[in-house]
Backbone bond lengths (Angstrom), bond angles and torsions (degrees), N, CA, C in turn:
res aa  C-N    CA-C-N  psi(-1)  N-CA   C-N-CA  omega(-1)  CA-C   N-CA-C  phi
1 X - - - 1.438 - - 1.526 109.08 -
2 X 1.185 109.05 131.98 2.081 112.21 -173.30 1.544 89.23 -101.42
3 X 1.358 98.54 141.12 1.600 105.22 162.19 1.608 107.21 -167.61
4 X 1.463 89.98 139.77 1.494 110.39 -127.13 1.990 86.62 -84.46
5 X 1.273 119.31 176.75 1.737 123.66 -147.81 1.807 90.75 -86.03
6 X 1.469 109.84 -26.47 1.738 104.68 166.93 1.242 124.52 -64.40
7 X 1.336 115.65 -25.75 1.440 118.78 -147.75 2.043 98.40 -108.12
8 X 1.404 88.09 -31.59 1.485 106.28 160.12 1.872 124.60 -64.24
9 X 1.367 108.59 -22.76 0.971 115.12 -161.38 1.650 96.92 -101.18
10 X 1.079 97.35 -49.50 1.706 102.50 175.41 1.368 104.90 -57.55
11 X 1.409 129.16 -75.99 1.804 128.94 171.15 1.520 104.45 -8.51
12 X 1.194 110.71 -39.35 1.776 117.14 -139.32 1.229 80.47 -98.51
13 X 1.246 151.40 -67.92 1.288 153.04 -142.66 1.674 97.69 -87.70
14 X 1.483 143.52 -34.38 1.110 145.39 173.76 1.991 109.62 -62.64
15 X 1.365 102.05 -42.91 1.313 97.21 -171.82 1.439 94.81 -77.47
16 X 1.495 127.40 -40.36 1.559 115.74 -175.61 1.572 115.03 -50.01
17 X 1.568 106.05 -36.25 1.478 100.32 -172.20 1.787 104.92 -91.92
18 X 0.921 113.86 -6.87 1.615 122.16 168.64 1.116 118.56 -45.59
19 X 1.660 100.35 -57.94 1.233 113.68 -155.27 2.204 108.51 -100.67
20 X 1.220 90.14 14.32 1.500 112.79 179.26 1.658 87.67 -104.00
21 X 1.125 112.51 -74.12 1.776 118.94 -146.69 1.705 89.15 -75.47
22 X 1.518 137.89 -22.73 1.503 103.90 -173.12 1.113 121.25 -103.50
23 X 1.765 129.34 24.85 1.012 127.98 148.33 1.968 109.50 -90.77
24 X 0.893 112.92 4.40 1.650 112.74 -179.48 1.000 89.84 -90.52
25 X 1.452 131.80 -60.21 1.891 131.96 -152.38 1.304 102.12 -82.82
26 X 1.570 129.59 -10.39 1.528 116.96 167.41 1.704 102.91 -77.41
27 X 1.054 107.16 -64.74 1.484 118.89 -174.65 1.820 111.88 -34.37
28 X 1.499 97.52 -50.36 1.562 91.72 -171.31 1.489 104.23 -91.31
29 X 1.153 134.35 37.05 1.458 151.02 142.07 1.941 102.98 67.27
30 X 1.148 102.32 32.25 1.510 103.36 -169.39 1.902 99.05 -82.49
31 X 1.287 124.20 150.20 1.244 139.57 175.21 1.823 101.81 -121.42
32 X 1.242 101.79 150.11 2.064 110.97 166.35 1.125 113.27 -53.33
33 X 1.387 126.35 -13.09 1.504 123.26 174.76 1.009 98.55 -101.76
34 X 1.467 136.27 -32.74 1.964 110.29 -174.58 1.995 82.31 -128.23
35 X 1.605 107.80 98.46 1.214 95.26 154.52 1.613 116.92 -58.73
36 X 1.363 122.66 178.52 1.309 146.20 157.02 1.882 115.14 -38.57
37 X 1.169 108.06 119.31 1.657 98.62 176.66 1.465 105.70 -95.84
38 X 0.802 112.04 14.91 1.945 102.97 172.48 1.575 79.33 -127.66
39 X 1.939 86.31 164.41 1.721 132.78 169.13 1.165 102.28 -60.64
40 X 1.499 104.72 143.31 1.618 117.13 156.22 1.559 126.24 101.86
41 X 1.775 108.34 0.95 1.406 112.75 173.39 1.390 117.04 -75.91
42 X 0.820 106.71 -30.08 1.716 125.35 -168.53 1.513 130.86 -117.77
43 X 1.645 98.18 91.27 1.547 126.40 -175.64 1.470 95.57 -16.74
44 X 1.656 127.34 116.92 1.131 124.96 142.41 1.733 127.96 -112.04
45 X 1.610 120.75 124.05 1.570 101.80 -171.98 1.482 94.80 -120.17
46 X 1.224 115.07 131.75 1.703 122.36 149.41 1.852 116.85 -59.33
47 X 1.573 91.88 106.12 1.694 93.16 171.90 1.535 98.74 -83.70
48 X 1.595 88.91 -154.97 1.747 117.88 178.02 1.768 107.05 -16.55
49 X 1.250 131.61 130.57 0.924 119.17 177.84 1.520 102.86 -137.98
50 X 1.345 146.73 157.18 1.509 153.25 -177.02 1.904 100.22 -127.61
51 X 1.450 104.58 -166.74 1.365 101.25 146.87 1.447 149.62 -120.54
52 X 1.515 85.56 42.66 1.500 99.90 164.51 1.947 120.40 -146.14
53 X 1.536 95.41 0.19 1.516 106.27 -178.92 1.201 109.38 -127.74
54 X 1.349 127.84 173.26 1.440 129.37 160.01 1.686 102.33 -149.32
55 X 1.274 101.31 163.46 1.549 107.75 163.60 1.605 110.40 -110.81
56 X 1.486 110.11 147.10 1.936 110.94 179.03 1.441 88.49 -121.98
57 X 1.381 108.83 145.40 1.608 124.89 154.26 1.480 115.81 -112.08
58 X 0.999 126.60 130.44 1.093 136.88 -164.70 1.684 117.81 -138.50
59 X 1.515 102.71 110.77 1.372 120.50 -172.37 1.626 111.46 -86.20
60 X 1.479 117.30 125.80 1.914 105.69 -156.10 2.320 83.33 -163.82
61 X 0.986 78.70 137.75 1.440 94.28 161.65 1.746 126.80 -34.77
62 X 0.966 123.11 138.67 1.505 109.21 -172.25 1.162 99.37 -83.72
63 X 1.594 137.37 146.08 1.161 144.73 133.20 1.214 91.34 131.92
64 X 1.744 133.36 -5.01 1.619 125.98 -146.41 1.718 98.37 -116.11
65 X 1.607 104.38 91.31 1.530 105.69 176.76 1.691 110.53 -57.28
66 X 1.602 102.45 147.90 1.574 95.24 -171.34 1.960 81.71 -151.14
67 X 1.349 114.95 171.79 1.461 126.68 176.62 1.839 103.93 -115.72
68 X 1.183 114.12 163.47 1.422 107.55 170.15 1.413 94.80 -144.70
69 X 1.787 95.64 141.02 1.530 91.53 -176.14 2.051 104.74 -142.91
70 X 1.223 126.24 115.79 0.998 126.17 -171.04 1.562 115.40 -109.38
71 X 1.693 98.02 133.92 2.115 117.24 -164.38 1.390 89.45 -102.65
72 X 1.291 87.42 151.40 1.640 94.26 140.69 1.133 118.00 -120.41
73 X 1.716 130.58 -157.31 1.422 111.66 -178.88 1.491 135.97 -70.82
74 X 1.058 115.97 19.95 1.198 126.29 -158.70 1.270 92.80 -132.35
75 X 1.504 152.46 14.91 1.393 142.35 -139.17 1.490 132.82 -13.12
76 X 2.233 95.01 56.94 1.588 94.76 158.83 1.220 114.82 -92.96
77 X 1.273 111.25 134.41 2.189 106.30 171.59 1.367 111.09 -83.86
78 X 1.352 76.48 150.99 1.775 105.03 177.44 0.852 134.13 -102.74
79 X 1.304 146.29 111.02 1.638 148.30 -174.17 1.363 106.09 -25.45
80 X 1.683 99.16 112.11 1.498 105.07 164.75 1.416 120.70 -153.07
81 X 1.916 101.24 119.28 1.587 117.87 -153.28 1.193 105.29 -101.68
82 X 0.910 149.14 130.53 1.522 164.67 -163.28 2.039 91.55 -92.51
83 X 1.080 111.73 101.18 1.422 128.17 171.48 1.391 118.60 -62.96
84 X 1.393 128.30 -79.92 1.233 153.85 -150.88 1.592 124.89 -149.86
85 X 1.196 145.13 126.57 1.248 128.47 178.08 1.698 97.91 -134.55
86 X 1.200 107.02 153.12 1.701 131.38 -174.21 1.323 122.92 -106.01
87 X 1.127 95.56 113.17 2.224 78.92 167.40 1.684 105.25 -121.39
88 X 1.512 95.33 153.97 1.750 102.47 -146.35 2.095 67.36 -102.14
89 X 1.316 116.50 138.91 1.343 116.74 162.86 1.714 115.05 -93.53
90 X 1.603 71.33 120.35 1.978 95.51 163.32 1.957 84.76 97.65
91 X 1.232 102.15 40.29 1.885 93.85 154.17 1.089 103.20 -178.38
92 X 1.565 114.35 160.60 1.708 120.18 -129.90 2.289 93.41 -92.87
93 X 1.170 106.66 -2.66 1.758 107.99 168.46 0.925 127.59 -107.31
94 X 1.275 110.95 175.87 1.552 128.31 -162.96 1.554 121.60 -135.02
95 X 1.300 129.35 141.39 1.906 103.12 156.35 1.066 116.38 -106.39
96 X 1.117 109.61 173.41 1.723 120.60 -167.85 1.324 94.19 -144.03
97 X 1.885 124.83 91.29 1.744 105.26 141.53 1.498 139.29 -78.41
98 X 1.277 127.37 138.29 0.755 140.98 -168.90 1.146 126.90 -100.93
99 X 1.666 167.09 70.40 1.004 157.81 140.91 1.347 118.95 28.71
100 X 1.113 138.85 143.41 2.034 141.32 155.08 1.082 114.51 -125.68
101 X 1.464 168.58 127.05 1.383 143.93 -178.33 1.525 106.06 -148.76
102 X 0.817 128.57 136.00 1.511 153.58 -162.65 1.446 135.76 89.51
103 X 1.257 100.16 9.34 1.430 128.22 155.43 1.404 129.94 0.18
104 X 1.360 158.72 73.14 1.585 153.28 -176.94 1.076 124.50 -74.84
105 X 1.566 128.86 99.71 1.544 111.67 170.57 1.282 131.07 -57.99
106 X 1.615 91.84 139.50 2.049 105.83 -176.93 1.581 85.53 104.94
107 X 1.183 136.95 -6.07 1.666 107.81 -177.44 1.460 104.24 -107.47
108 X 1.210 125.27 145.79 1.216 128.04 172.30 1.478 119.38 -112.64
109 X 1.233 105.69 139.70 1.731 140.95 -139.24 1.705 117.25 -120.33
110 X 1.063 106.00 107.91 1.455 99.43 167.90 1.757 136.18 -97.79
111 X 0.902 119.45 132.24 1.276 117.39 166.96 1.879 137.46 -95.46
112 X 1.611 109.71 115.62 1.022 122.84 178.56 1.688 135.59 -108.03
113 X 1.592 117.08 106.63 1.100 113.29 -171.46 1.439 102.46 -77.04
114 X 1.247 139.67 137.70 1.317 148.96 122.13 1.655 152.58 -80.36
115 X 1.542 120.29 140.38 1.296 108.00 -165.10 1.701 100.90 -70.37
116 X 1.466 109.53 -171.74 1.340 106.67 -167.21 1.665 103.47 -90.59
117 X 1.473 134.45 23.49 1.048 152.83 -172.48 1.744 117.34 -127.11
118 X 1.578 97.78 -9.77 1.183 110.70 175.64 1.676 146.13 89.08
119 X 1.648 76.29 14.44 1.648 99.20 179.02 1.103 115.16 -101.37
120 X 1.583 106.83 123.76 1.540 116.13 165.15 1.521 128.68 -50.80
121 X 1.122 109.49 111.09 1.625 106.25 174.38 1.650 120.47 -131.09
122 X 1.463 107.91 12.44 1.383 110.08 -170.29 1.565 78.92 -141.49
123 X 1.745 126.97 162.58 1.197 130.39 163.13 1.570 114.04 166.25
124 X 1.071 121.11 112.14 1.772 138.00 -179.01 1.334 90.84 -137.12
């Protein structure tokens, strides 16, 4: 089977954070209906970044629709497009990159996952 150095790289990086994040999400007893109300369950990495965009990867349960919405200090949002998402075969996650675009250097930015009802349950 050929598989090409992206597709390798993604596999590779899904099982690393797999196998990080699914002993946290058993332990802290969270279910798809009540994610986690505190920070920090859910692998987030800043890819490719310029100075006005970034890319997010985002490690999340398979099947579990969620919104992402990014402030800055002032709580204006910023365009953020959901690109591509991954599923690693034979384990229960997924990634999700995400797009940001209009971005300003020197401002600092937060990121908020939400359920599809609109509750914050993820946020750095």
């Amino acid at each position: 089977m050929d598989v090409s150095r992206r597709r390798f790289l993604q596999y590779s990086g899904l099982l690393l954070a797999s196998s990080v994040a699914a002993p946290l999400a058993r332990s802290s007893g969270w279910t798809l209906d009540h994610p986690p109300a505190y920070p920090g369950i859910w692998p987030i990495l800043q890819g490719a970044t310029d100075s006005t965009s970034t890319s997010i990867i985002i490690l999340h349960p398979q099947n579990f629709d969620f919104h992402v919405r990014v402030l800055d200090g002032q709580n204006a949002q910023q365009d953020a497009i959901f690109l591509d998402r991954w599923q690693l075969p034979a384990s229960p996650y997924a990634t999700a990159e995400v797009f940001v675009s209009g971005l300003v250097p020197g401002v600092r930015y937060r990121i908020e996952l939400l359920t599809q009802a609109g509750k914050v349950f993820e946020r750095r």
